[in-house]
mmCIF file of the N, C-alpha and C atoms, coordinates in Angstrom:
data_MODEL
# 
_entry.id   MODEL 
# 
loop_
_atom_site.group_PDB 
_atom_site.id 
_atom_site.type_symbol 
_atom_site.label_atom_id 
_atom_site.label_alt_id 
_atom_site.label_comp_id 
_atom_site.label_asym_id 
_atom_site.label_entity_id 
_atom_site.label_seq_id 
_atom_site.pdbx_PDB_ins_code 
_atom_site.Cartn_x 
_atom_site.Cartn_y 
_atom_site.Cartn_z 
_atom_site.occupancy 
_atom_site.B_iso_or_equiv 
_atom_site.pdbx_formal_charge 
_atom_site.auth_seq_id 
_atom_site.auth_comp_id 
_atom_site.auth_asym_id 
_atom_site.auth_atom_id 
_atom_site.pdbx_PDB_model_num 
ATOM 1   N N  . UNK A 1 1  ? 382.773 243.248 174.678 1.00 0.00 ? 1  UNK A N  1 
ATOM 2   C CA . UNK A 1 1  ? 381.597 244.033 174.999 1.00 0.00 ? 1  UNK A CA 1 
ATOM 3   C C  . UNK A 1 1  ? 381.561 244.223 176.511 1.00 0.00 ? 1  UNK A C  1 
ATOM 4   N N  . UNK A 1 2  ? 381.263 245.265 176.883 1.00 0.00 ? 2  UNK A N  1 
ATOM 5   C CA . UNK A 1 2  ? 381.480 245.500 178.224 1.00 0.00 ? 2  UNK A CA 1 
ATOM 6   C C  . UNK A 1 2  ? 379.979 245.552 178.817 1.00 0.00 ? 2  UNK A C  1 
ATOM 7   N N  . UNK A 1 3  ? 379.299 245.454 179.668 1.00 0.00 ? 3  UNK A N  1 
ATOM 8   C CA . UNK A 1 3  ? 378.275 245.665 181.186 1.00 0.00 ? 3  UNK A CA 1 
ATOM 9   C C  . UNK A 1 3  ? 378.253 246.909 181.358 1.00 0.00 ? 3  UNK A C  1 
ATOM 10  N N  . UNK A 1 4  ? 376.900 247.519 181.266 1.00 0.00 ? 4  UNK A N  1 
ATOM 11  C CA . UNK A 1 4  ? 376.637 248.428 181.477 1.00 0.00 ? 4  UNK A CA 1 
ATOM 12  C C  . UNK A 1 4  ? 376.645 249.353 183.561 1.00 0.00 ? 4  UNK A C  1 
ATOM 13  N N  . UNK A 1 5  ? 377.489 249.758 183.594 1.00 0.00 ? 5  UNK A N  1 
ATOM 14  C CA . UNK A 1 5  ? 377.908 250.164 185.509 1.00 0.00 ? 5  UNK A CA 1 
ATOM 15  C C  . UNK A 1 5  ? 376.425 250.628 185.639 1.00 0.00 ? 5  UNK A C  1 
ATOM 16  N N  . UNK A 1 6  ? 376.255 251.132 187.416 1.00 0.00 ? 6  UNK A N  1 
ATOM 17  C CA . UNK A 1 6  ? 375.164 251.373 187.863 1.00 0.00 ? 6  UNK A CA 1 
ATOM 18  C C  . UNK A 1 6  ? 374.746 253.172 186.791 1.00 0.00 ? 6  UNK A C  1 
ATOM 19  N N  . UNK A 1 7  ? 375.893 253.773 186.907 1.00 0.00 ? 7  UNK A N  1 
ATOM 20  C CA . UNK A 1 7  ? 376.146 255.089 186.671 1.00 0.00 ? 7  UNK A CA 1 
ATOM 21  C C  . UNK A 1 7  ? 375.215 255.170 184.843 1.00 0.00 ? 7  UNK A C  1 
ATOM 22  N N  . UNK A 1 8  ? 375.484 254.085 184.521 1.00 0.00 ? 8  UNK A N  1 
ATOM 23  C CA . UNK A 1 8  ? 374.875 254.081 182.913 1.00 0.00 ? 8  UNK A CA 1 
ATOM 24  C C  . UNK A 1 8  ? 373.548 253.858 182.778 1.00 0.00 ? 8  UNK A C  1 
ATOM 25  N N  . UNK A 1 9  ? 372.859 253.193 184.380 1.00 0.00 ? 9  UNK A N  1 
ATOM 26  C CA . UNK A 1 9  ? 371.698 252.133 184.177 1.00 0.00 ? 9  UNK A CA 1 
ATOM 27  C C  . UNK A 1 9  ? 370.871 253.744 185.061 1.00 0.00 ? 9  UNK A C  1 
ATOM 28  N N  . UNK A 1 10 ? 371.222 254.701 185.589 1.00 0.00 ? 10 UNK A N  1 
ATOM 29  C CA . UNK A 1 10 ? 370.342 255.453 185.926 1.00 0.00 ? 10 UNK A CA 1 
ATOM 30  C C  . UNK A 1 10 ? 369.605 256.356 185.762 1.00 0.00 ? 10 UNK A C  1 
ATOM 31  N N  . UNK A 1 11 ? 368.305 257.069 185.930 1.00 0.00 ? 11 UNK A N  1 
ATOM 32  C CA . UNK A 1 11 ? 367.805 257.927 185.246 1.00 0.00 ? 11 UNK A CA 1 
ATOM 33  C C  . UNK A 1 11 ? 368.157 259.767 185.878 1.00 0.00 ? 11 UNK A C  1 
ATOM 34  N N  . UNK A 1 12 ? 368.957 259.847 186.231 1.00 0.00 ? 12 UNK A N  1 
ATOM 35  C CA . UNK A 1 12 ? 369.295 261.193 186.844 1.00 0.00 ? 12 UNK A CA 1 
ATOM 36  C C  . UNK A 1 12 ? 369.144 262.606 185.525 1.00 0.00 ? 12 UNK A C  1 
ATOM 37  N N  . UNK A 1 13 ? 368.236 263.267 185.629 1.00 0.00 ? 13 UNK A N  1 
ATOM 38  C CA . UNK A 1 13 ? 368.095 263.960 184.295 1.00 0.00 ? 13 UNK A CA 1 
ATOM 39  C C  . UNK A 1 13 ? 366.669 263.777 183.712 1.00 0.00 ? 13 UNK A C  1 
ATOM 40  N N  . UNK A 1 14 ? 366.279 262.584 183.320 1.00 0.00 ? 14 UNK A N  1 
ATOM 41  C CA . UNK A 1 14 ? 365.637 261.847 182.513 1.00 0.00 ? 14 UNK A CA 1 
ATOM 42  C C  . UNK A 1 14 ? 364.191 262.274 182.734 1.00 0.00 ? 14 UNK A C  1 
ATOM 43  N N  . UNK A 1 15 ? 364.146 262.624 184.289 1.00 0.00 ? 15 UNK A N  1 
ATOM 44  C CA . UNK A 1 15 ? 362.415 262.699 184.810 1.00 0.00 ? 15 UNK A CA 1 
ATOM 45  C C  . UNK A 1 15 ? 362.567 264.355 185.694 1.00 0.00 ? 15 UNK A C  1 
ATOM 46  N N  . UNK A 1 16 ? 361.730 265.321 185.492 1.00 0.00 ? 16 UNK A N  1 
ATOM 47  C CA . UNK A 1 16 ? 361.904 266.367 185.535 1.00 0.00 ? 16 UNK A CA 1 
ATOM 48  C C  . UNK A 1 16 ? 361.725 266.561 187.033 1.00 0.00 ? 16 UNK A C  1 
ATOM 49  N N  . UNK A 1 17 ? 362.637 267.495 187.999 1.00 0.00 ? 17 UNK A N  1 
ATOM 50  C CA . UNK A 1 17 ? 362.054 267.370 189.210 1.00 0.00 ? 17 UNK A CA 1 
ATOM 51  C C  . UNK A 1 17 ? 361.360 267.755 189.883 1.00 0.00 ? 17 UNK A C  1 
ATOM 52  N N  . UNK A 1 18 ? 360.487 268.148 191.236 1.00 0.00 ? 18 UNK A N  1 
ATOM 53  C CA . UNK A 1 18 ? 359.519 268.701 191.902 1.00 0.00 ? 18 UNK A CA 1 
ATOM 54  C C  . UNK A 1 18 ? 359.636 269.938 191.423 1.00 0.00 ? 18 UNK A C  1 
ATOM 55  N N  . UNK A 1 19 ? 361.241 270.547 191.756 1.00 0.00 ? 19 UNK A N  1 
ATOM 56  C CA . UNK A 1 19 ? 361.043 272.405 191.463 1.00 0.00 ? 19 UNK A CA 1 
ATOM 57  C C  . UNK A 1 19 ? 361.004 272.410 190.088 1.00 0.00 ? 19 UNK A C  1 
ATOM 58  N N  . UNK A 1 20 ? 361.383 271.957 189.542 1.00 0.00 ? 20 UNK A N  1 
ATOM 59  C CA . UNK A 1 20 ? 360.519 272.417 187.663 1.00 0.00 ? 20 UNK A CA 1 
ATOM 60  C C  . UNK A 1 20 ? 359.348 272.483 186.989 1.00 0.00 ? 20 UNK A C  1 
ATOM 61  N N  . UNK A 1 21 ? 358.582 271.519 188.107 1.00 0.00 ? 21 UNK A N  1 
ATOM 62  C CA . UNK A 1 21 ? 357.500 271.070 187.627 1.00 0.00 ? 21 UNK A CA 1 
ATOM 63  C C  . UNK A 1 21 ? 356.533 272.435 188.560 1.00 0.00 ? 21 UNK A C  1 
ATOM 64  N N  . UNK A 1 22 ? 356.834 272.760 189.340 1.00 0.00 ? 22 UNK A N  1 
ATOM 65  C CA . UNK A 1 22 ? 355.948 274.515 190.293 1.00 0.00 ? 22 UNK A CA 1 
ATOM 66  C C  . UNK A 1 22 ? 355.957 275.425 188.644 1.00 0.00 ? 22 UNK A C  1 
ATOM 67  N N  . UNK A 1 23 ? 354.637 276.175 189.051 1.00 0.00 ? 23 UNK A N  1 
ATOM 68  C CA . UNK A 1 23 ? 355.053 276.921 187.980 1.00 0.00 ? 23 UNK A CA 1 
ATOM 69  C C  . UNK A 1 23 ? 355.969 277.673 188.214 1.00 0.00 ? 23 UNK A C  1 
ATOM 70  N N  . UNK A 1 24 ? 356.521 278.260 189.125 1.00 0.00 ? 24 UNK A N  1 
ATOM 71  C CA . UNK A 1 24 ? 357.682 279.468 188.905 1.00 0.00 ? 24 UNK A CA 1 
ATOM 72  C C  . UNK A 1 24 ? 359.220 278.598 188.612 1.00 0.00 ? 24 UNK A C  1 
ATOM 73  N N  . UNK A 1 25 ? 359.267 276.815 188.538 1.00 0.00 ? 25 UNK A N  1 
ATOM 74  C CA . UNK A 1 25 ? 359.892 276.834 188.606 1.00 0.00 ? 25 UNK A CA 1 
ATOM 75  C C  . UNK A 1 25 ? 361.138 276.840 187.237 1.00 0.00 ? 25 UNK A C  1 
ATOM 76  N N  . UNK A 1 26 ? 360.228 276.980 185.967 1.00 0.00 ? 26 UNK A N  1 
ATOM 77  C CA . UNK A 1 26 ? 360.978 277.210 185.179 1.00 0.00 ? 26 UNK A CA 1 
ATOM 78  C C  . UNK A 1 26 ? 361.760 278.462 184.821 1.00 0.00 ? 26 UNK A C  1 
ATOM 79  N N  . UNK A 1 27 ? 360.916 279.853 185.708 1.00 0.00 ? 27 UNK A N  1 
ATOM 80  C CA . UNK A 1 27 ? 362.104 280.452 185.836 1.00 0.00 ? 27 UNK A CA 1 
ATOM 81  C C  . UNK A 1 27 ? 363.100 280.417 186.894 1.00 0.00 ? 27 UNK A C  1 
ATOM 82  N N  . UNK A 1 28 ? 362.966 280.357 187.741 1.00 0.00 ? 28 UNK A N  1 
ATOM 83  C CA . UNK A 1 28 ? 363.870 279.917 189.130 1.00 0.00 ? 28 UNK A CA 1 
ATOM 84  C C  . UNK A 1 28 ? 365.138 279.095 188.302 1.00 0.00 ? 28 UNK A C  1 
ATOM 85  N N  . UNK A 1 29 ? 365.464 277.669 187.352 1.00 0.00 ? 29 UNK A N  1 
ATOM 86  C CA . UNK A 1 29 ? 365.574 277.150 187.235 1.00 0.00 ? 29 UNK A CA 1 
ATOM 87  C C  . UNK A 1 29 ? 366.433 277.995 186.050 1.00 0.00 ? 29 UNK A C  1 
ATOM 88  N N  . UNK A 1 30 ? 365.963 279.022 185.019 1.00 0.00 ? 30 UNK A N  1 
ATOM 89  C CA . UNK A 1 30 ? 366.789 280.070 184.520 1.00 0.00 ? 30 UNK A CA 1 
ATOM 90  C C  . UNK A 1 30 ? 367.473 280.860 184.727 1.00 0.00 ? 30 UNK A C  1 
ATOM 91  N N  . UNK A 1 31 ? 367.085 281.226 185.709 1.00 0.00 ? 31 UNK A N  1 
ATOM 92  C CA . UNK A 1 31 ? 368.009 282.374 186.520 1.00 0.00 ? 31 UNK A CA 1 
ATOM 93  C C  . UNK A 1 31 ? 369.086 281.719 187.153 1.00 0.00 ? 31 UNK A C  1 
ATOM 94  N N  . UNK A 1 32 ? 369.101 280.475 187.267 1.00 0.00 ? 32 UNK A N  1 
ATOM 95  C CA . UNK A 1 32 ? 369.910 279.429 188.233 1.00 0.00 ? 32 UNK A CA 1 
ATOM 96  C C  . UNK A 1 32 ? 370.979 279.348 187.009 1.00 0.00 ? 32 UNK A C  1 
ATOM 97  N N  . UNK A 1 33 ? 370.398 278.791 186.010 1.00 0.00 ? 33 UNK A N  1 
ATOM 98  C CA . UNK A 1 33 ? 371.366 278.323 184.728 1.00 0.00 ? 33 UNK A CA 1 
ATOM 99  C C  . UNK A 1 33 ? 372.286 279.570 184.388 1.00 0.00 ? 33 UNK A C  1 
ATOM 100 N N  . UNK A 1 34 ? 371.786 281.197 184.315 1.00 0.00 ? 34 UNK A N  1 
ATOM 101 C CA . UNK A 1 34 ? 372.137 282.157 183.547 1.00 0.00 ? 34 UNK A CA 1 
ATOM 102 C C  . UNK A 1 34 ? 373.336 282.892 184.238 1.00 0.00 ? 34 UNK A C  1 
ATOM 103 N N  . UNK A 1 35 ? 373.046 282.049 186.153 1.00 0.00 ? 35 UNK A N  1 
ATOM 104 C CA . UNK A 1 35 ? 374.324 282.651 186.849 1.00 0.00 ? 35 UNK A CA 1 
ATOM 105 C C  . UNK A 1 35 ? 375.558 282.035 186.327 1.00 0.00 ? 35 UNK A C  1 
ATOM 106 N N  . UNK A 1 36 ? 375.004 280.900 186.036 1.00 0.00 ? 36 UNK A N  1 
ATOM 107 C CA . UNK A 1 36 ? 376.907 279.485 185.665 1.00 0.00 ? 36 UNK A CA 1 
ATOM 108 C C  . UNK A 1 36 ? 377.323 280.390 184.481 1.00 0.00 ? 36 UNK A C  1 
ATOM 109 N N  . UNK A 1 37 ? 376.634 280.997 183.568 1.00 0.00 ? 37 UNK A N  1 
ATOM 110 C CA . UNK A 1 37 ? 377.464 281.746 182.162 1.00 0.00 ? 37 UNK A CA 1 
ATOM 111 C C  . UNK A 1 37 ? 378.902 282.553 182.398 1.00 0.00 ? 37 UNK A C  1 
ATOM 112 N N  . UNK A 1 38 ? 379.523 282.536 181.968 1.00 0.00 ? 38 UNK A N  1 
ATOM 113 C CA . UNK A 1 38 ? 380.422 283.180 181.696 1.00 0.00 ? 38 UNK A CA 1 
ATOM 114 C C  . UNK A 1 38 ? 380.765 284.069 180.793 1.00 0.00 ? 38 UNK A C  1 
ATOM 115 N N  . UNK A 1 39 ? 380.276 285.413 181.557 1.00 0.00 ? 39 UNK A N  1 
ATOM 116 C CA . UNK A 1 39 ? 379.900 286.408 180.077 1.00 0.00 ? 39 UNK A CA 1 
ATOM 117 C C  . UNK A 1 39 ? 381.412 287.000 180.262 1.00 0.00 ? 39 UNK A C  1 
ATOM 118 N N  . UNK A 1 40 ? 381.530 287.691 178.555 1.00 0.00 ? 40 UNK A N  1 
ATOM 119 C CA . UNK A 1 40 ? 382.546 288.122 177.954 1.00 0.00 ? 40 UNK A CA 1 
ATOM 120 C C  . UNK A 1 40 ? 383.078 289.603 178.774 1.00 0.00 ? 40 UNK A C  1 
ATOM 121 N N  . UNK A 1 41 ? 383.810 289.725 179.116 1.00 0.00 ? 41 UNK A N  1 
ATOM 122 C CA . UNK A 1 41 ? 384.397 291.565 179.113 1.00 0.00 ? 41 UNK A CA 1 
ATOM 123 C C  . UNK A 1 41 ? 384.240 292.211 178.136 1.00 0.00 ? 41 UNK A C  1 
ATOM 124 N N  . UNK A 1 42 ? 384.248 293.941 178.530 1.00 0.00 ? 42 UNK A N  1 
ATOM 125 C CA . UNK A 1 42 ? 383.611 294.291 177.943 1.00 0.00 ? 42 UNK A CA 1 
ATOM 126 C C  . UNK A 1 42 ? 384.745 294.870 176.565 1.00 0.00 ? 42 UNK A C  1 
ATOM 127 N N  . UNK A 1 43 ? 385.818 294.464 176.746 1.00 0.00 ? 43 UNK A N  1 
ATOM 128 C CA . UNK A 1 43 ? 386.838 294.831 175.605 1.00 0.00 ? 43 UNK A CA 1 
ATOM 129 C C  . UNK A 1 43 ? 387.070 293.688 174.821 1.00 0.00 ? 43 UNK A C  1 
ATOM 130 N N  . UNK A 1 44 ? 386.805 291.961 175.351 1.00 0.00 ? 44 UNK A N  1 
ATOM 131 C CA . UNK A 1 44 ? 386.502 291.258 174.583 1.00 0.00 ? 44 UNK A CA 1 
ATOM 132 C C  . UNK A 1 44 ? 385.175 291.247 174.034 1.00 0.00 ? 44 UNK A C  1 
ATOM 133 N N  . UNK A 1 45 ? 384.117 291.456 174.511 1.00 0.00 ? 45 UNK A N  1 
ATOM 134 C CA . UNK A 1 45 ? 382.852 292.254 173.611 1.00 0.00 ? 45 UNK A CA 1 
ATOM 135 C C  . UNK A 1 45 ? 383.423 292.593 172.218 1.00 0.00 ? 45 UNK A C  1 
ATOM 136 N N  . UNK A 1 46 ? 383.390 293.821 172.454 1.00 0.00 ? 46 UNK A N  1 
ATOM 137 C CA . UNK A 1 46 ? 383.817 294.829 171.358 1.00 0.00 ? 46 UNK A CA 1 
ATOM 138 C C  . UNK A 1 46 ? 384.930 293.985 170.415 1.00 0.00 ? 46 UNK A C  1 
ATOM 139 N N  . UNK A 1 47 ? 385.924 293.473 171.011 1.00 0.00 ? 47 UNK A N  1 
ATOM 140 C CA . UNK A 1 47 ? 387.025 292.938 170.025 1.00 0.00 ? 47 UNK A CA 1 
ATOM 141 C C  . UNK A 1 47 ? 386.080 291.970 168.736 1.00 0.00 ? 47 UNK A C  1 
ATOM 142 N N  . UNK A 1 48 ? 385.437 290.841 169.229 1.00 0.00 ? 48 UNK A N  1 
ATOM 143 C CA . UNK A 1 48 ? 384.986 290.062 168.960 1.00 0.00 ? 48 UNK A CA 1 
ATOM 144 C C  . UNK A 1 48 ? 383.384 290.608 168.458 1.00 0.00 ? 48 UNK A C  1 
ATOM 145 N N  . UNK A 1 49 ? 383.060 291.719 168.344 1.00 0.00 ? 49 UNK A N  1 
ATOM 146 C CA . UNK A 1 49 ? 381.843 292.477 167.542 1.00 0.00 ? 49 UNK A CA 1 
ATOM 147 C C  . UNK A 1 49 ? 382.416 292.813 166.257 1.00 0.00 ? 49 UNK A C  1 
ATOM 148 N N  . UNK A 1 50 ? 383.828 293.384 166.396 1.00 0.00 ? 50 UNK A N  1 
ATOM 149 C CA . UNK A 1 50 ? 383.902 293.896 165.039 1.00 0.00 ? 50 UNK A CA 1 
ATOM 150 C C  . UNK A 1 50 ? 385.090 292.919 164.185 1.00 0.00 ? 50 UNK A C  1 
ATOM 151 N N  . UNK A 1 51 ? 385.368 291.996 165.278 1.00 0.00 ? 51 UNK A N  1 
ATOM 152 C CA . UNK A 1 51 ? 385.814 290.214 164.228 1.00 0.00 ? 51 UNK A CA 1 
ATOM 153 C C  . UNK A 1 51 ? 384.516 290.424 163.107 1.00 0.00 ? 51 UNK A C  1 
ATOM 154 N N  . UNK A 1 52 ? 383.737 289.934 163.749 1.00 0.00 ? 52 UNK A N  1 
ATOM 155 C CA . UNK A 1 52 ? 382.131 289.533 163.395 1.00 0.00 ? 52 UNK A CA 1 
ATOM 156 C C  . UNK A 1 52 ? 381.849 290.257 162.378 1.00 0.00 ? 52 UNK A C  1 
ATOM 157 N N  . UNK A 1 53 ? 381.612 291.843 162.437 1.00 0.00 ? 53 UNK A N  1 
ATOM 158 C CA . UNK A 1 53 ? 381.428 292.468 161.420 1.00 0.00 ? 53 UNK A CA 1 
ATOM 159 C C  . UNK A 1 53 ? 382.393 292.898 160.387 1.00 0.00 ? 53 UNK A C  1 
ATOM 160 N N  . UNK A 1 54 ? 383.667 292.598 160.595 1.00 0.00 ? 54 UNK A N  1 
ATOM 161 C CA . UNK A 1 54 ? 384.520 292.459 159.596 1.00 0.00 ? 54 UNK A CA 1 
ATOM 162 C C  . UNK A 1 54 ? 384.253 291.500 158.550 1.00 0.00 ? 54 UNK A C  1 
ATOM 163 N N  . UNK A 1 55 ? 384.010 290.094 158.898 1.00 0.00 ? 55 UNK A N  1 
ATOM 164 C CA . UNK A 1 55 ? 384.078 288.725 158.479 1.00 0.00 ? 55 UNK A CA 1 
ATOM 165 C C  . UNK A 1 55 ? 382.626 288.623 157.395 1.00 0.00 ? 55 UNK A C  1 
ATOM 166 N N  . UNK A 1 56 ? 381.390 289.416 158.186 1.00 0.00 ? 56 UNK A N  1 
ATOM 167 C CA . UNK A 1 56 ? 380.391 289.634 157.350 1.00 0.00 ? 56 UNK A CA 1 
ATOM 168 C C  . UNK A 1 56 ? 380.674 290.659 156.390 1.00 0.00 ? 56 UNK A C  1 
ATOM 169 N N  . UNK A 1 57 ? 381.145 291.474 156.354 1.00 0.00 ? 57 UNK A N  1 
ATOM 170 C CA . UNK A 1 57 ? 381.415 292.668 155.359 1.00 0.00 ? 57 UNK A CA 1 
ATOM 171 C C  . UNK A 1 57 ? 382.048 292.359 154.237 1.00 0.00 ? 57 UNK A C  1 
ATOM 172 N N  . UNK A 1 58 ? 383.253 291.403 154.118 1.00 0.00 ? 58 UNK A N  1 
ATOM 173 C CA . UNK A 1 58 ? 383.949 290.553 153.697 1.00 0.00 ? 58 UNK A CA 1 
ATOM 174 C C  . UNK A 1 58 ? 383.313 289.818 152.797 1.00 0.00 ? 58 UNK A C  1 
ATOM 175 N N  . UNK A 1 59 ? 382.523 288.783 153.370 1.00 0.00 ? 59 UNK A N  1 
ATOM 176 C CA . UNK A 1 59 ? 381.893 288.044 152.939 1.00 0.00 ? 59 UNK A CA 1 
ATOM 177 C C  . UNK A 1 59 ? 380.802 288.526 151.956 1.00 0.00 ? 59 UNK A C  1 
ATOM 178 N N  . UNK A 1 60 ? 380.224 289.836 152.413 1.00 0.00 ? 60 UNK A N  1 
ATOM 179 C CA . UNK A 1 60 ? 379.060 290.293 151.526 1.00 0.00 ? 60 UNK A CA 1 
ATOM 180 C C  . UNK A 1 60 ? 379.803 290.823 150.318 1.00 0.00 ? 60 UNK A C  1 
ATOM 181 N N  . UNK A 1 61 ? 381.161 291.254 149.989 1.00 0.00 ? 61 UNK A N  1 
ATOM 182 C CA . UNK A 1 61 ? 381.802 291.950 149.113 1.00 0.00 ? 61 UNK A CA 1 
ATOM 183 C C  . UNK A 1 61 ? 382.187 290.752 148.288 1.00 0.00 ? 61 UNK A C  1 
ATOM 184 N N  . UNK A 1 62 ? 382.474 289.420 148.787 1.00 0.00 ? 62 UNK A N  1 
ATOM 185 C CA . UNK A 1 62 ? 382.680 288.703 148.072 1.00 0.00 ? 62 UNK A CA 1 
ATOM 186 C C  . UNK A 1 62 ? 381.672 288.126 147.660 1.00 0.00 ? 62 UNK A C  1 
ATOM 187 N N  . UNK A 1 63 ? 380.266 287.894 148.134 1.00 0.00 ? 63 UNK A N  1 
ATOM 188 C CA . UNK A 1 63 ? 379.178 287.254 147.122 1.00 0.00 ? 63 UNK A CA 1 
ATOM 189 C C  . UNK A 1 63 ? 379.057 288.726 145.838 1.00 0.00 ? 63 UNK A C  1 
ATOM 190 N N  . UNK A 1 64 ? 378.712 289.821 146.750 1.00 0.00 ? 64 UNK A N  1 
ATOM 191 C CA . UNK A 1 64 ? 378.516 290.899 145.543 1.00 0.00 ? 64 UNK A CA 1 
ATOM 192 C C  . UNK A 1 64 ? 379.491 290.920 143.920 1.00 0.00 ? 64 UNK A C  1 
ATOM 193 N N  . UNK A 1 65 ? 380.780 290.491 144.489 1.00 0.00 ? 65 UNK A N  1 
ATOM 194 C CA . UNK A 1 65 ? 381.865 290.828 143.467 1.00 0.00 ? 65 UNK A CA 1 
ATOM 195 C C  . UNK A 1 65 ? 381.375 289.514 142.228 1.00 0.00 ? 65 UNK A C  1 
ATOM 196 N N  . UNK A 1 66 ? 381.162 288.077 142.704 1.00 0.00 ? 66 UNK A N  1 
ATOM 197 C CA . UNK A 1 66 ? 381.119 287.135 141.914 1.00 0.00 ? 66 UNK A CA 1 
ATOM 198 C C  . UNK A 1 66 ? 379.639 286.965 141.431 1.00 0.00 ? 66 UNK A C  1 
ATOM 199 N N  . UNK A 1 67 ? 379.113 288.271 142.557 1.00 0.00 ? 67 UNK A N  1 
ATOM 200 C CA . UNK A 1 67 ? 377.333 288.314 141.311 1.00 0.00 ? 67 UNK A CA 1 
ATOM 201 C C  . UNK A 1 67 ? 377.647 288.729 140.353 1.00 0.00 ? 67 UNK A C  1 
ATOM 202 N N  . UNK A 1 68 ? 378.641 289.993 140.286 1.00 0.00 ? 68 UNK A N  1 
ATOM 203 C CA . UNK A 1 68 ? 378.550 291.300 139.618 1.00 0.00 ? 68 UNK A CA 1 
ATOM 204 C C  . UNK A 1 68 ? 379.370 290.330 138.098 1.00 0.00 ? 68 UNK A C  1 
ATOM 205 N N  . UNK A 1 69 ? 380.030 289.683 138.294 1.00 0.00 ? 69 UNK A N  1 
ATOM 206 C CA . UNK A 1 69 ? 381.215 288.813 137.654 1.00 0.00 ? 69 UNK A CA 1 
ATOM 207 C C  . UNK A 1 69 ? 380.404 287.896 136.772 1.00 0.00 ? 69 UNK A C  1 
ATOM 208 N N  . UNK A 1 70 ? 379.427 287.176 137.442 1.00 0.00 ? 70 UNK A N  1 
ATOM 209 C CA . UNK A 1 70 ? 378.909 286.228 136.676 1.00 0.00 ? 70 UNK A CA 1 
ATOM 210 C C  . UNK A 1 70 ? 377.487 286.880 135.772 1.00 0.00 ? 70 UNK A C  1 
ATOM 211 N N  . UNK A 1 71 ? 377.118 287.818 136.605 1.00 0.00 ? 71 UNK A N  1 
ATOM 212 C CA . UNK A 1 71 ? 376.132 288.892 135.487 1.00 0.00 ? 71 UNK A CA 1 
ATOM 213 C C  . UNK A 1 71 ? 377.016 289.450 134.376 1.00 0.00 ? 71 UNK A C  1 
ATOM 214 N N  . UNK A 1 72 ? 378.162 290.231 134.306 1.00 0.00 ? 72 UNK A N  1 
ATOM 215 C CA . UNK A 1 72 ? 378.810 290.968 132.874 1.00 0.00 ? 72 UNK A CA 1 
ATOM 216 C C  . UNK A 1 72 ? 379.406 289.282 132.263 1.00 0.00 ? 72 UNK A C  1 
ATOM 217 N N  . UNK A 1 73 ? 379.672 287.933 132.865 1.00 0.00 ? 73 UNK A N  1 
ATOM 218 C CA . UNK A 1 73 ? 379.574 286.828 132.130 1.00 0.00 ? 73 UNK A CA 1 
ATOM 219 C C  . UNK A 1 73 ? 378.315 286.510 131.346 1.00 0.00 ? 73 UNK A C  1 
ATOM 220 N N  . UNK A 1 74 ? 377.493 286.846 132.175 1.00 0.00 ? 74 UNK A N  1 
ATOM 221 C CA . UNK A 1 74 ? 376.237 286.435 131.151 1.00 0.00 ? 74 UNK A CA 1 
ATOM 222 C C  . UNK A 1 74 ? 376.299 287.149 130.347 1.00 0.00 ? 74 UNK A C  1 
ATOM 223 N N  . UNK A 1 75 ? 376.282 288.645 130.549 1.00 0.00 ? 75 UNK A N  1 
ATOM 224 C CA . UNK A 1 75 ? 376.191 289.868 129.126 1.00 0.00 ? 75 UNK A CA 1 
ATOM 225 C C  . UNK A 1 75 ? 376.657 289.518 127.729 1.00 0.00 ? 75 UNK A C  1 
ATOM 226 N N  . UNK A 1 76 ? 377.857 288.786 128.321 1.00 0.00 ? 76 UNK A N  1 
ATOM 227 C CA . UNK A 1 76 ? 378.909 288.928 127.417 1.00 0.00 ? 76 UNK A CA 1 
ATOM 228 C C  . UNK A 1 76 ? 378.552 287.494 126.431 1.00 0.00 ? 76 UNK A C  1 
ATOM 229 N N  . UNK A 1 77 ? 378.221 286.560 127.257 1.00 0.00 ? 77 UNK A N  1 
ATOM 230 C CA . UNK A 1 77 ? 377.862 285.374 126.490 1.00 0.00 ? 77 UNK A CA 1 
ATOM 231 C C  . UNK A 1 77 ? 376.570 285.622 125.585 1.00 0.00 ? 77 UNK A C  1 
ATOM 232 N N  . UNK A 1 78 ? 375.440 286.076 126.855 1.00 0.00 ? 78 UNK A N  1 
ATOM 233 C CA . UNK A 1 78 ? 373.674 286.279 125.628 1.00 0.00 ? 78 UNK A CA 1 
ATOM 234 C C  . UNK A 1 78 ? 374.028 287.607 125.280 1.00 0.00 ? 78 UNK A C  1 
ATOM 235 N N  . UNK A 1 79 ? 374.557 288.519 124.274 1.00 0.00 ? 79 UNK A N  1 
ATOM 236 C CA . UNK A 1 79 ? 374.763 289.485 123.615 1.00 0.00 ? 79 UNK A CA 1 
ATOM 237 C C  . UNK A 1 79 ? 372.917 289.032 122.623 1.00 0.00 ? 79 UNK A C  1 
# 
């Protein structure tokens, strides 16, 4: 079992600081966060829109097909 280092025993995070606690500072504090993002290009955009809507389209054809499948199963069974 190991001892917990200083680095484990501290509260950095834990207690919110002066500028968060201003009111403007929760947006200040967004706009701060929204610069670190790393947004997509705009041809990986698009690539990765119509992944997306492929994968749903797909997917909706395959719940539809095994509705459609297990309804003419029922037909066929409650005659």
């Amino acid at each position: 079992m190991t001892s917990p280092t200083q680095e484990d025993t501290t509260t950095n995070g834990s207690e919110p600081s002066a500028e968060s606690t201003r009111p403007g500072g929760f947006l200040a504090d967004t706009v701060q966060e929204l610069k670190l993002v790393v947004w997509p290009s705009r041809q990986q955009l698009f690539s990765e829109s119509i992944a997306v809507i492929l994968m749903v389209s797909l997917s909706a054809a395959t719940i539809a097909a095994v509705s459609r499948f297990f309804g003419w199963a029922s037909s066929q069974v409650f005659r």
